[in-house]
N, C-alpha and C positions, 0 to 999 in steps of 0.2 A: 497561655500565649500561643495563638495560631503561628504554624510553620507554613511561611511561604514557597515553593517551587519557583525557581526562576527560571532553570534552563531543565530540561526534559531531554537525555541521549537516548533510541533505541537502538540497536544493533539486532541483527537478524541472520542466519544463516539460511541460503535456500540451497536444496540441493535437489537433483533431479534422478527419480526414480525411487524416492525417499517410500518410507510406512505413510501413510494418513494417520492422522489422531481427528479424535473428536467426530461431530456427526455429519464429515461432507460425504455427499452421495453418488459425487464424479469421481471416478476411478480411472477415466482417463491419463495417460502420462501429460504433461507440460509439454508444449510444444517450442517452436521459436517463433512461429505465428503466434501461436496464444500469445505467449510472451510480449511479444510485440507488441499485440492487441489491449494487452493490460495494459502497458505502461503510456500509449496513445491516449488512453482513457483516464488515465492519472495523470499527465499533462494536463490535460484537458479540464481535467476540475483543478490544479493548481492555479492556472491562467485564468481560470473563471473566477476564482477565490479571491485571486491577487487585482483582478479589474475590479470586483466589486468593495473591494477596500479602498482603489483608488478612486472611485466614484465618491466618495464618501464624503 
């Protein structure tokens, strides 16, 4: 009998001036621009996502 998922939580810590893990290759620190800049960008395809459902 397959196990369904209904609801999916992630939780996340971000912290600034952290270690990197894994293979990114910007060493850069996080900015408040940057910052900013990300989550414009993540707006931006949430609102894309969400008119394209409504379209539907």
């Amino acid at each position: 009998m397959p196990v369904e998922i209904r609801e999916l939580q992630i939780t996340t810590t971000i912290t600034e001036g952290g270690s990197t893990s894994g293979n990114t290759s910007s060493t850069a620190p996080a900015t408040v621009t940057g910052s900013e800049d990300i989550i414009a960008k993540c707006v931006e395809q949430v609102l894309e996502i969400l008119k394209e459902k409504t379209d539907r």
